[in-house]
BAVEX-973111 format. One record per atom (N, C-alpha, C): residue number from 1; atom name; x, y, z. Coordinates in nm, 3 decimals, decimal comma. Example, Ala and Ser with C-alpha at 12.3 -4.5 7.8 and 13.67 -1.06 7.14 Angstrom:
<atoms>
ATOM     k    a        c1        c2        c3
ATOM     1    N     1,319    -0,569     0,780
ATOM     1   CA     1,230    -0,450     0,780
ATOM     1    C     1,320    -0,330     0,780
ATOM     2    N     1,285    -0,225     0,708
ATOM     2   CA     1,367    -0,106     0,714
ATOM     2    C     1,290     0,003     0,787
</atoms>
This chain:
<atoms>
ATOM     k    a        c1        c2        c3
ATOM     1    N     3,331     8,840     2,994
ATOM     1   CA     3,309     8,962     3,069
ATOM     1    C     3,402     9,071     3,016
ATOM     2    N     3,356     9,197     3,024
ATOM     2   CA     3,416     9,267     2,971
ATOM     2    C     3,515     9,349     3,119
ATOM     3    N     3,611     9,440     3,091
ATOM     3   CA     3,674     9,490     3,177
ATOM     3    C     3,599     9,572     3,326
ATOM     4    N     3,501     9,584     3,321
ATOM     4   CA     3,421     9,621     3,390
ATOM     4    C     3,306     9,517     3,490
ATOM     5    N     3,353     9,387     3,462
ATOM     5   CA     3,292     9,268     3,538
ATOM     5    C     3,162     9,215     3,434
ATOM     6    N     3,125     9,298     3,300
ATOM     6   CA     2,981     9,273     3,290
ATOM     6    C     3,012     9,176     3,170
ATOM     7    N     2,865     9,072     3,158
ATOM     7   CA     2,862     8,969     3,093
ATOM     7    C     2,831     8,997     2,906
ATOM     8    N     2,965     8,989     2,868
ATOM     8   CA     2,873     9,081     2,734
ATOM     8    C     2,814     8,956     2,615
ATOM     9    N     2,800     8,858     2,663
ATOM     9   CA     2,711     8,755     2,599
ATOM     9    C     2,614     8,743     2,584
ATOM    10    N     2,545     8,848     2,700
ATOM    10   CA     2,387     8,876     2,781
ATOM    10    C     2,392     8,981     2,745
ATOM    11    N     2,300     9,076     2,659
ATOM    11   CA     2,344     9,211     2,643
ATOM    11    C     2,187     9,254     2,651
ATOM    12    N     2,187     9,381     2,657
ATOM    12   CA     2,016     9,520     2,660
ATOM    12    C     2,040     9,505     2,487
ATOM    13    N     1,934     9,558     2,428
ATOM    13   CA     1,968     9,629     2,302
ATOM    13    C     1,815     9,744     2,329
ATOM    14    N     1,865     9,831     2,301
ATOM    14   CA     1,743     9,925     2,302
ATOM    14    C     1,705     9,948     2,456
ATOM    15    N     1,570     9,950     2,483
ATOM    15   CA     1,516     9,972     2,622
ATOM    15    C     1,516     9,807     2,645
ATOM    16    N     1,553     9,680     2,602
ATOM    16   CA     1,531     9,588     2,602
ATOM    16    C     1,632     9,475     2,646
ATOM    17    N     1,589     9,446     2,773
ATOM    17   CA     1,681     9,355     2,827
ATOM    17    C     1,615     9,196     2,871
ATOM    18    N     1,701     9,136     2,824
ATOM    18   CA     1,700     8,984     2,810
ATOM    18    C     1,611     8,929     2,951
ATOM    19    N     1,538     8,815     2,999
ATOM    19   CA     1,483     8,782     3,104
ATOM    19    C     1,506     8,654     3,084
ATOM    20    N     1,587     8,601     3,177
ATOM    20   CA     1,641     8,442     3,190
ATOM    20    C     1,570     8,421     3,342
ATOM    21    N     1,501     8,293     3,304
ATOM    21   CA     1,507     8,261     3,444
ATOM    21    C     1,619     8,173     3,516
ATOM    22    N     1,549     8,188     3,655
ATOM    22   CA     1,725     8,201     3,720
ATOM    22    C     1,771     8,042     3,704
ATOM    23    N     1,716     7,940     3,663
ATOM    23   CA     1,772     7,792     3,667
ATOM    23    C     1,797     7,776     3,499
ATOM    24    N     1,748     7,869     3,416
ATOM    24   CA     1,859     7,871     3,267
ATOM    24    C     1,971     7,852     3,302
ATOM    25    N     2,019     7,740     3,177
ATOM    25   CA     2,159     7,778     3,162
ATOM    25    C     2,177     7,854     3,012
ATOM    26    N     2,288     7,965     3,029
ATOM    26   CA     2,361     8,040     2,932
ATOM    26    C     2,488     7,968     2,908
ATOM    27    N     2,550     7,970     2,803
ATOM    27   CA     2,671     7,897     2,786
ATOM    27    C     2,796     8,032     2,805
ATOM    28    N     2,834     8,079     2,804
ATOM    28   CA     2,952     8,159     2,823
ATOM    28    C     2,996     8,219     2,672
ATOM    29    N     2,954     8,086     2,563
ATOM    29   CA     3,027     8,110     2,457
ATOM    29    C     2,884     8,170     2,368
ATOM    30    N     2,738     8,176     2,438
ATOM    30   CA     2,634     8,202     2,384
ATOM    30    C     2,592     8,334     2,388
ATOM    31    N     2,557     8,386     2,304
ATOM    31   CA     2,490     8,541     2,263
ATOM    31    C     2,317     8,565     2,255
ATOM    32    N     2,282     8,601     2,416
ATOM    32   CA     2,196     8,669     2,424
ATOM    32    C     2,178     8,821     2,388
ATOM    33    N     2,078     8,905     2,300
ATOM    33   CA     2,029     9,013     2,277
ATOM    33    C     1,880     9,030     2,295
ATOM    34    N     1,881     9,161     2,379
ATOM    34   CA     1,780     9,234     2,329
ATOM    34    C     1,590     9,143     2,441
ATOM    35    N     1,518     9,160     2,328
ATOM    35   CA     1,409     9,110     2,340
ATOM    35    C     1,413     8,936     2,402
ATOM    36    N     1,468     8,904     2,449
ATOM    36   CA     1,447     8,728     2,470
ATOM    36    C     1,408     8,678     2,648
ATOM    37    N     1,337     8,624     2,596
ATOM    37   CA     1,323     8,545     2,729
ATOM    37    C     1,385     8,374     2,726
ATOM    38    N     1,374     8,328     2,859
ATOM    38   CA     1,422     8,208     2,837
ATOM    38    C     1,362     8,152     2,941
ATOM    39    N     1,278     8,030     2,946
ATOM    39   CA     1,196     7,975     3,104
ATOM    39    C     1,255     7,896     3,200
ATOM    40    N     1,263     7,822     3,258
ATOM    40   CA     1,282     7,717     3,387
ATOM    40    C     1,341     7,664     3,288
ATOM    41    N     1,449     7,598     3,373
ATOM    41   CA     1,544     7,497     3,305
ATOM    41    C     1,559     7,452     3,134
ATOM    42    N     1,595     7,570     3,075
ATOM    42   CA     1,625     7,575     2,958
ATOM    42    C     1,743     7,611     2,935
ATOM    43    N     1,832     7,563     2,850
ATOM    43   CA     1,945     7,601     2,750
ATOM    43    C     2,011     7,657     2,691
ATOM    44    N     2,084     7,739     2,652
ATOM    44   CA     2,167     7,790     2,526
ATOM    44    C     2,285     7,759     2,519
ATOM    45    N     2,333     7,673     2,417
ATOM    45   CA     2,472     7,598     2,454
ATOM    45    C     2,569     7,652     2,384
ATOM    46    N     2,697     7,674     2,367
ATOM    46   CA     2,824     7,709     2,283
ATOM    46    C     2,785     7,725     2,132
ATOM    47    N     2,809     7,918     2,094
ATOM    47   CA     2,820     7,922     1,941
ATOM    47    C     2,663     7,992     1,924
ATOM    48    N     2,591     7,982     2,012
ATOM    48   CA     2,400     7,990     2,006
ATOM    48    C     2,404     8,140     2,016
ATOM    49    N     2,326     8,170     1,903
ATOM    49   CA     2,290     8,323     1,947
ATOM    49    C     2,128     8,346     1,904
ATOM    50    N     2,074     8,415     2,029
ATOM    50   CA     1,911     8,435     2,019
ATOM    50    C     1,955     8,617     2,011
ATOM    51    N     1,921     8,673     1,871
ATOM    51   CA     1,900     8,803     1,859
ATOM    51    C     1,789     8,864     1,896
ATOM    52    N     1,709     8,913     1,980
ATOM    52   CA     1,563     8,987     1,963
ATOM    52    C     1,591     9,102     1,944
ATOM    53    N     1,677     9,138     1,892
ATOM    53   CA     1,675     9,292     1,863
ATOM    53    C     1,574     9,409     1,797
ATOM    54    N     1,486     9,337     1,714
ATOM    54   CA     1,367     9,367     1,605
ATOM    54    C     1,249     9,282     1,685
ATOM    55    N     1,239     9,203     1,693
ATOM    55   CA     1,105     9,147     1,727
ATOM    55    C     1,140     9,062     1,890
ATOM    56    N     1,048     8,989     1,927
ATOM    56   CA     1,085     8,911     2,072
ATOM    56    C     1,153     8,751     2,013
ATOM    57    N     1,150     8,677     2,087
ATOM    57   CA     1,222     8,559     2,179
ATOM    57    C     1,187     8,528     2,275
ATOM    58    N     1,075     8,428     2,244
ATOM    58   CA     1,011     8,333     2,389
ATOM    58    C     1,102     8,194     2,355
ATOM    59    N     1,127     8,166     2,484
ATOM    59   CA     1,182     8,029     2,461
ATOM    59    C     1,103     7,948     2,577
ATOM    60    N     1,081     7,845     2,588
ATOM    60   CA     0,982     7,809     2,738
ATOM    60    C     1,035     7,704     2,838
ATOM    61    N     1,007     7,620     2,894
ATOM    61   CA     1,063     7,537     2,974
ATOM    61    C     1,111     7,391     2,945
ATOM    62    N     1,235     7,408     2,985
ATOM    62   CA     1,326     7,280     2,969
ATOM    62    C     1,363     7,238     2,796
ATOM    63    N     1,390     7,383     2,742
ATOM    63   CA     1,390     7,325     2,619
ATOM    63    C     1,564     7,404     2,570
ATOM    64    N     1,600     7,312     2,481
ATOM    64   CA     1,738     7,338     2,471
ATOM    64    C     1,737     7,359     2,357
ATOM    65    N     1,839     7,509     2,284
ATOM    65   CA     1,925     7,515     2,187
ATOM    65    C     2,067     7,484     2,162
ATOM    66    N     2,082     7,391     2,075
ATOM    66   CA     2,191     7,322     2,076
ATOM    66    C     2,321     7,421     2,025
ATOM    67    N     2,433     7,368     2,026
ATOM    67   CA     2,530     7,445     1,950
ATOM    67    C     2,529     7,524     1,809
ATOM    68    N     2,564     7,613     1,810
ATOM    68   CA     2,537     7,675     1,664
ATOM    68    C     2,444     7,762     1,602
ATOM    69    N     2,361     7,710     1,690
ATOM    69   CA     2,195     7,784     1,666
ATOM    69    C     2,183     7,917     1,604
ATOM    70    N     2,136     7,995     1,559
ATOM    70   CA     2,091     8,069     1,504
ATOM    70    C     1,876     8,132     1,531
ATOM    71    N     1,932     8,217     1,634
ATOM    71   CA     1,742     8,212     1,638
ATOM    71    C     1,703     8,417     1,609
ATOM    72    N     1,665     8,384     1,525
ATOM    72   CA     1,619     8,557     1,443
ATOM    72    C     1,514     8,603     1,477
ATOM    73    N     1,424     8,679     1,407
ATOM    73   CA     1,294     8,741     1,414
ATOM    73    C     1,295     8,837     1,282
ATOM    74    N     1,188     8,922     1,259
ATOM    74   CA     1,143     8,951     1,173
ATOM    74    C     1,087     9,099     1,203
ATOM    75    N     1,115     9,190     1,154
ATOM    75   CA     1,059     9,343     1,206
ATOM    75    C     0,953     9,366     1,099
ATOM    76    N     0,889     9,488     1,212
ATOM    76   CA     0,782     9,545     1,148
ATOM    76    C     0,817     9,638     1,019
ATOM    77    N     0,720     9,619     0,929
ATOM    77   CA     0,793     9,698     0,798
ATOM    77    C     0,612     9,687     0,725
ATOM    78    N     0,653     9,764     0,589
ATOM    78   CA     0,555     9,735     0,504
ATOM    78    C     0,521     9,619     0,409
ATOM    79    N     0,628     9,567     0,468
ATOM    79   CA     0,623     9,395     0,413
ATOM    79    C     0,547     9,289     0,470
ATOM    80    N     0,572     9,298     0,625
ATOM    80   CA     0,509     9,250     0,722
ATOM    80    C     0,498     9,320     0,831
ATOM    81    N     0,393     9,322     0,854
ATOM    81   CA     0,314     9,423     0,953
ATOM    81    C     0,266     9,392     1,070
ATOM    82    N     0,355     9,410     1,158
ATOM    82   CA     0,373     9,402     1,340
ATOM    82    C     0,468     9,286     1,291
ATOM    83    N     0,550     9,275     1,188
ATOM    83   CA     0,681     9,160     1,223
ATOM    83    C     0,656     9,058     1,277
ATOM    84    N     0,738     8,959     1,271
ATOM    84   CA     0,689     8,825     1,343
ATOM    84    C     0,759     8,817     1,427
ATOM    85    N     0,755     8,747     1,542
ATOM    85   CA     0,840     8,669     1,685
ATOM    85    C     0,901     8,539     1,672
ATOM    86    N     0,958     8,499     1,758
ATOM    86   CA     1,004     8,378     1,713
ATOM    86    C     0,930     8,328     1,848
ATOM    87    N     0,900     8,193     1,881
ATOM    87   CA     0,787     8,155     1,982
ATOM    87    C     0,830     8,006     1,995
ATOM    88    N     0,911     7,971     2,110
ATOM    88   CA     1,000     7,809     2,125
ATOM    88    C     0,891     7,757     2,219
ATOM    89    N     0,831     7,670     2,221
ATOM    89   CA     0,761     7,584     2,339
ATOM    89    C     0,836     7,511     2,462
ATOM    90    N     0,752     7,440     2,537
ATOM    90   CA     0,851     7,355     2,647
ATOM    90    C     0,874     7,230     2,561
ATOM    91    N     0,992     7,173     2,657
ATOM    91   CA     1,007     7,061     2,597
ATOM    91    C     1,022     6,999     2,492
ATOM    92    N     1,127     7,155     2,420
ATOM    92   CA     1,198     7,151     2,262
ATOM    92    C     1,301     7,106     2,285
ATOM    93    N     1,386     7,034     2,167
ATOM    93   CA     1,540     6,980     2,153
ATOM    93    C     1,546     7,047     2,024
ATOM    94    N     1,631     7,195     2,028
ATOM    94   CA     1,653     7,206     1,893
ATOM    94    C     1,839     7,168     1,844
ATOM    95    N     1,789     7,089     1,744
ATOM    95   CA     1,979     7,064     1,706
ATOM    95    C     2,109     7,134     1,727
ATOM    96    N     2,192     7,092     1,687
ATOM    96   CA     2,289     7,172     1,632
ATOM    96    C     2,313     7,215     1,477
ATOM    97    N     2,331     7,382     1,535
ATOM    97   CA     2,357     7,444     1,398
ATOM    97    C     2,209     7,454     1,351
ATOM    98    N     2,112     7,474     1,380
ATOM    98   CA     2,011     7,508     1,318
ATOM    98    C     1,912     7,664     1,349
ATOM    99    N     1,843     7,703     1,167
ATOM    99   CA     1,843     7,836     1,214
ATOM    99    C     1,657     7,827     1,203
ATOM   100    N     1,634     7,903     1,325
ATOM   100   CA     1,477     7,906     1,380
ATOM   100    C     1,463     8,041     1,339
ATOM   101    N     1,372     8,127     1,258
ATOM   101   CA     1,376     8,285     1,235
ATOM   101    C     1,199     8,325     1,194
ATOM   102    N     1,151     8,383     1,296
ATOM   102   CA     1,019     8,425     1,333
ATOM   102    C     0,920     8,321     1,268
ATOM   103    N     0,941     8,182     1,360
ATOM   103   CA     0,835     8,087     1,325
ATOM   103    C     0,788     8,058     1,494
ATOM   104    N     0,731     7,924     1,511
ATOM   104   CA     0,647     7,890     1,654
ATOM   104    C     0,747     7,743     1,627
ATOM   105    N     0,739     7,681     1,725
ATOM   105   CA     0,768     7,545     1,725
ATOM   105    C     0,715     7,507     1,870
ATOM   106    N     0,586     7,449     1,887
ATOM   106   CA     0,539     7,430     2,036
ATOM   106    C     0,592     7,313     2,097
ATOM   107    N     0,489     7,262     2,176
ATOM   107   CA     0,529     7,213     2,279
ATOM   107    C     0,615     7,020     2,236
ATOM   108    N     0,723     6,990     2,275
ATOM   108   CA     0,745     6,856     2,292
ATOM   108    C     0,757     6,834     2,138
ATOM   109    N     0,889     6,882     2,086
ATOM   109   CA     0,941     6,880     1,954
ATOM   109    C     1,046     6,854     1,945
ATOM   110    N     1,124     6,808     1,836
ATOM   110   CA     1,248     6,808     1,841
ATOM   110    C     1,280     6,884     1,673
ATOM   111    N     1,385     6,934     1,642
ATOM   111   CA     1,423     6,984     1,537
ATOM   111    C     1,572     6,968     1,515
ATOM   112    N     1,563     6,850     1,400
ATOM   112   CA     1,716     6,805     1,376
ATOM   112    C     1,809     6,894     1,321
ATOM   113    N     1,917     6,845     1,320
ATOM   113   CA     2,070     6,929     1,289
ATOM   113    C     2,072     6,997     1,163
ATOM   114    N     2,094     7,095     1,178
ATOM   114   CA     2,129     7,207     1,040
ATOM   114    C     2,001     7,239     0,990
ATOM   115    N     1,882     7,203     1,028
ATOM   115   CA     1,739     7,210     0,944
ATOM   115    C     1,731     7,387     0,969
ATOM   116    N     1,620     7,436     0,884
ATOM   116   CA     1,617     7,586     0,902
ATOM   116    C     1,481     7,620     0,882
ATOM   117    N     1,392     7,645     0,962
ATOM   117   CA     1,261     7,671     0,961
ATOM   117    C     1,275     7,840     0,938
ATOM   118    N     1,150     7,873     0,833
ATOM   118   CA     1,100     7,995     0,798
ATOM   118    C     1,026     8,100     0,875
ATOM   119    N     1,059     8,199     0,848
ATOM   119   CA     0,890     8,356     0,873
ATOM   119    C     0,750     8,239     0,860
ATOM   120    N     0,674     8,237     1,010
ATOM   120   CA     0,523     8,222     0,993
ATOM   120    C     0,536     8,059     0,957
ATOM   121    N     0,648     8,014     0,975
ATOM   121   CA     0,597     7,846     0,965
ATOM   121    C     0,562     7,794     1,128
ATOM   122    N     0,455     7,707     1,131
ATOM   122   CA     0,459     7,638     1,223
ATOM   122    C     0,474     7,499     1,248
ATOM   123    N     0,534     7,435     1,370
ATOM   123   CA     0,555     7,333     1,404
ATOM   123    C     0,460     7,275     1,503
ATOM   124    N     0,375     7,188     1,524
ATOM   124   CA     0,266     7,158     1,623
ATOM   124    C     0,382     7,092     1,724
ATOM   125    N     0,278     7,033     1,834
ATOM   125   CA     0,321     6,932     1,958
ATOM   125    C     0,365     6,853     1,887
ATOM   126    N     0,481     6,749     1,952
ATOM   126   CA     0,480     6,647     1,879
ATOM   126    C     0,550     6,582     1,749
ATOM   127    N     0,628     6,699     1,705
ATOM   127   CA     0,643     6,670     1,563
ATOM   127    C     0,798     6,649     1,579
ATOM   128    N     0,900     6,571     1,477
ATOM   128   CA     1,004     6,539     1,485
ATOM   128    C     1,091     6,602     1,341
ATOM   129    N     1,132     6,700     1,341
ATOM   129   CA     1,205     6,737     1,203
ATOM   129    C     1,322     6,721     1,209
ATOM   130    N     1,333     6,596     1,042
ATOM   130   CA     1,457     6,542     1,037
ATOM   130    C     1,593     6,625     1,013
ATOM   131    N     1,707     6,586     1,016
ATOM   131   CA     1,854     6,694     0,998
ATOM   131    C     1,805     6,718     0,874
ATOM   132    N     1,853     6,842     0,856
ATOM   132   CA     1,876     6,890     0,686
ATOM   132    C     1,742     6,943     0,633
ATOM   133    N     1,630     6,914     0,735
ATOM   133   CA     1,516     6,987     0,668
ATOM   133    C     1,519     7,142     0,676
ATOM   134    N     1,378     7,170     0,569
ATOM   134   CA     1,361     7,277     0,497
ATOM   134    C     1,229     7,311     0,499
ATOM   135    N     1,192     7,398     0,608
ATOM   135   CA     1,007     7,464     0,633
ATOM   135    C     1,027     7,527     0,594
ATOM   136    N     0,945     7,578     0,478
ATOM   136   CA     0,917     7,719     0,423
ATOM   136    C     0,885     7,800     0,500
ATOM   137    N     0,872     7,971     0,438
ATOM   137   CA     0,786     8,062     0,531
ATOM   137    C     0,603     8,036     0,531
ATOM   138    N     0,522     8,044     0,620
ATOM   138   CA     0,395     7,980     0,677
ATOM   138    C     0,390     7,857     0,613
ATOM   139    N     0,422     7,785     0,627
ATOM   139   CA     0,400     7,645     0,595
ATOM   139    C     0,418     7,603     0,739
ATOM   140    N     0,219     7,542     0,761
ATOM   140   CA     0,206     7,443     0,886
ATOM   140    C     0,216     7,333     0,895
ATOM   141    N     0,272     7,276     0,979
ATOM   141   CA     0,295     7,101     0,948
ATOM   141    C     0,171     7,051     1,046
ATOM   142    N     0,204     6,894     1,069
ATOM   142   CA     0,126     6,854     1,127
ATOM   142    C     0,169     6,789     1,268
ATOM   143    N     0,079     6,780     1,342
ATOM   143   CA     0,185     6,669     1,450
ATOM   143    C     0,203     6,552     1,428
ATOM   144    N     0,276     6,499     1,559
ATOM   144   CA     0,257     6,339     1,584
ATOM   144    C     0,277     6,322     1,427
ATOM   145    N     0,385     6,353     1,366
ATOM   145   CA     0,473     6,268     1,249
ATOM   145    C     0,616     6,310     1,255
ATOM   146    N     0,703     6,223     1,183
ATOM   146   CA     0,826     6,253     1,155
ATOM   146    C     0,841     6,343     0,942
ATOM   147    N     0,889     6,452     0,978
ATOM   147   CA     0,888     6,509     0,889
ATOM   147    C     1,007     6,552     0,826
ATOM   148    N     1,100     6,573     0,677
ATOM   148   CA     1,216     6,557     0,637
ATOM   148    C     1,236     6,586     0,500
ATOM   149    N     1,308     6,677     0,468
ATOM   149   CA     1,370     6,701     0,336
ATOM   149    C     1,305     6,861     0,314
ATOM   150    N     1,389     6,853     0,169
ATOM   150   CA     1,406     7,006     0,154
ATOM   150    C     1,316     7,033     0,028
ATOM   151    N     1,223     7,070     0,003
ATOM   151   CA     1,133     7,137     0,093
ATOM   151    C     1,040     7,011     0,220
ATOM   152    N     1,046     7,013     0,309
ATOM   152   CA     0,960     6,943     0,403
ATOM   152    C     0,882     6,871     0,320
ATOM   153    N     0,856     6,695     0,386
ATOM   153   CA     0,793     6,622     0,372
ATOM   153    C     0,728     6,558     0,472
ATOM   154    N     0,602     6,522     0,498
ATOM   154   CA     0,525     6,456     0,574
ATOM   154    C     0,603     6,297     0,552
ATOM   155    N     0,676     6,248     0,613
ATOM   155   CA     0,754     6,086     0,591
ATOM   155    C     0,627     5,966     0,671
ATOM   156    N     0,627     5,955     0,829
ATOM   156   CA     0,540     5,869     0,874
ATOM   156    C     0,490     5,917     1,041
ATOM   157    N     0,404     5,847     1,081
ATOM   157   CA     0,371     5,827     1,217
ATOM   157    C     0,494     5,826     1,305
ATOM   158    N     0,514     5,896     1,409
ATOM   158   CA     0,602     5,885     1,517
ATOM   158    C     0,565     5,725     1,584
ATOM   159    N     0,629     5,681     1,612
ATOM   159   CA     0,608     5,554     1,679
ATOM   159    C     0,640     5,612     1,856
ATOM   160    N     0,579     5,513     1,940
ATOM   160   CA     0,550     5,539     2,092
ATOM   160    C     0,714     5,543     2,109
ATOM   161    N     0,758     5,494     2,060
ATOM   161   CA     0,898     5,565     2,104
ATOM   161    C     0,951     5,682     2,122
ATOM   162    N     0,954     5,698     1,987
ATOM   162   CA     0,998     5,838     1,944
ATOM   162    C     0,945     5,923     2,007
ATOM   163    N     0,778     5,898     2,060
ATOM   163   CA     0,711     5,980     2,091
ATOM   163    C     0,762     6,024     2,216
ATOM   164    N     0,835     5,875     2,308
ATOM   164   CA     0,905     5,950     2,473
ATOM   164    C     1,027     6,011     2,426
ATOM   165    N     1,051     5,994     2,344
ATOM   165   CA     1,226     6,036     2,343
ATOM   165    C     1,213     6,162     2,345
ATOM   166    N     1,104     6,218     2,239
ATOM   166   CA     1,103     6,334     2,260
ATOM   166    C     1,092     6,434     2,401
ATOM   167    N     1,047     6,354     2,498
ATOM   167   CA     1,045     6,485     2,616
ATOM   167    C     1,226     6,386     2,707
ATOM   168    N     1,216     6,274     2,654
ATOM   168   CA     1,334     6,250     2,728
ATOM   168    C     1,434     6,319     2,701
ATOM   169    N     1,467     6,359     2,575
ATOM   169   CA     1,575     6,446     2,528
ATOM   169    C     1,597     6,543     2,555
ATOM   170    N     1,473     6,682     2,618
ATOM   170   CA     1,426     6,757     2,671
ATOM   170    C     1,526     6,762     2,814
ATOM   171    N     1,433     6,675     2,874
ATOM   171   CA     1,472     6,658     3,036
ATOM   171    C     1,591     6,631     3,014
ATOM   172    N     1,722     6,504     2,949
ATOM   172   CA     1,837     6,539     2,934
ATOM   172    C     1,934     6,636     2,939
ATOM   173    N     1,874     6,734     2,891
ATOM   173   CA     1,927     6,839     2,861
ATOM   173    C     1,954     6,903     3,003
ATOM   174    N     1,839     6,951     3,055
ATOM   174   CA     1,755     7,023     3,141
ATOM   174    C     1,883     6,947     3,281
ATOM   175    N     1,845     6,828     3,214
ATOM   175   CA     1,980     6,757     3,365
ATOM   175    C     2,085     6,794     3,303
ATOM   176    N     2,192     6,787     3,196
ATOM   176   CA     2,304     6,842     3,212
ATOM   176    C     2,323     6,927     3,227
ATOM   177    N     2,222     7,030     3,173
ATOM   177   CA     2,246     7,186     3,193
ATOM   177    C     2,305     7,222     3,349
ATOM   178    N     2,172     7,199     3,447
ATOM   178   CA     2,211     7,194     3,598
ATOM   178    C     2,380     7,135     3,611
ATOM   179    N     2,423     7,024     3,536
ATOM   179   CA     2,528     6,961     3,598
ATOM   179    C     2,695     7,105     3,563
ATOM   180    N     2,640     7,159     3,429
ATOM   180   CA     2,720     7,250     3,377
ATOM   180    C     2,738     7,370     3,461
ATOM   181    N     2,605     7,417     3,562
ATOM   181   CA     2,593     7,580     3,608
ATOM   181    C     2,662     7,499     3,709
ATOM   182    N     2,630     7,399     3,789
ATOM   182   CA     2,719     7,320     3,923
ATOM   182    C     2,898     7,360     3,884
ATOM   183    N     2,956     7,270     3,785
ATOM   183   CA     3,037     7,285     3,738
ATOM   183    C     3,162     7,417     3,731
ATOM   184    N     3,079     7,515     3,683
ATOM   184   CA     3,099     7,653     3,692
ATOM   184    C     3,083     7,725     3,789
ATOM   185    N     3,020     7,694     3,903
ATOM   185   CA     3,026     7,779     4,059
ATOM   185    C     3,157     7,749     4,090
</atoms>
């Protein structure tokens, strides 16, 4: 907070002010700007900064950015025209330290540690990207596989495991988060 009581982690940029819903958790040490939203019981943990300053920031329900994060966008220019968004689904686990910058990653994903997805790549339902991977810009993957390396590789079938872990990891979150805003009252 700055000398004036206000939260400067959470900031306007432009006519544009951030929309958290009210059971988000923000981390204290996390940098909201601008264009972002954030849904029902979702995340931003220590070190995380979601810029929308140039383009938006949907993030959706119960989905967590881990430490470190890095989440960008892409402005309108004569390069790319109406800019891209960055577009998080429910029931994402994104790592630590990893940078998301005007791609989609939908619903019930996980995206391992340090990986860095591109402009216009997408991630379907379902899909598991290993640490250290590397999505190009529009490069679509597929679901329901585990995918890994730099540049991205299709590796194998998610097994029924993997397949719960993925929303279990989700909801994890979603429960500590609550235990953290408790914590902090």
């Amino acid at each position: 907070m700055n000398k004036s009581g206000v939260n400067m982690s959470i900031r306007n940029f432009a006519n544009y002010k951030p929309i958290l819903a009210k059971t988000a958790y923000i981390d204290s040490m996390a940098v909201v700007i601008g264009q972002v939203t954030v849904g029902e019981y979702s995340s931003l943990w220590p070190m995380t900064v979601a810029r929308g300053d140039i383009n938006s920031i949907t993030i959706g329900e119960r989905t967590n950015i881990q430490d470190g994060s890095i989440l960008h966008v892409t402005h309108d220019s004569e390069y790319c025209l109406g800019g891209k968004a960055l577009i998080i689904g429910d029931y994402v686990t994104v790592g630590h330290q990893v940078n998301l910058h005007a791609c989609t990653i939908e619903h019930h994903c996980l995206i391992g540690i340090g990986s860095i997805v591109l402009d216009g790549a997408k991630i379907p339902p379902y899909t598991l990207l290993g640490a250290g991977s590397i999505v190009s810009p529009n490069k679509v993957l597929e679901g329901g596989y585990l995918w890994y390396g730099n540049p991205v590789k299709k590796i194998r079938p998610l097994t029924d495991k993997e397949l719960e872990f993925l929303e279990y990891s989700a909801n994890y979150y979603s429960q500590l988060a609550q235990q953290h805003i408790t914590s902090e009252s």
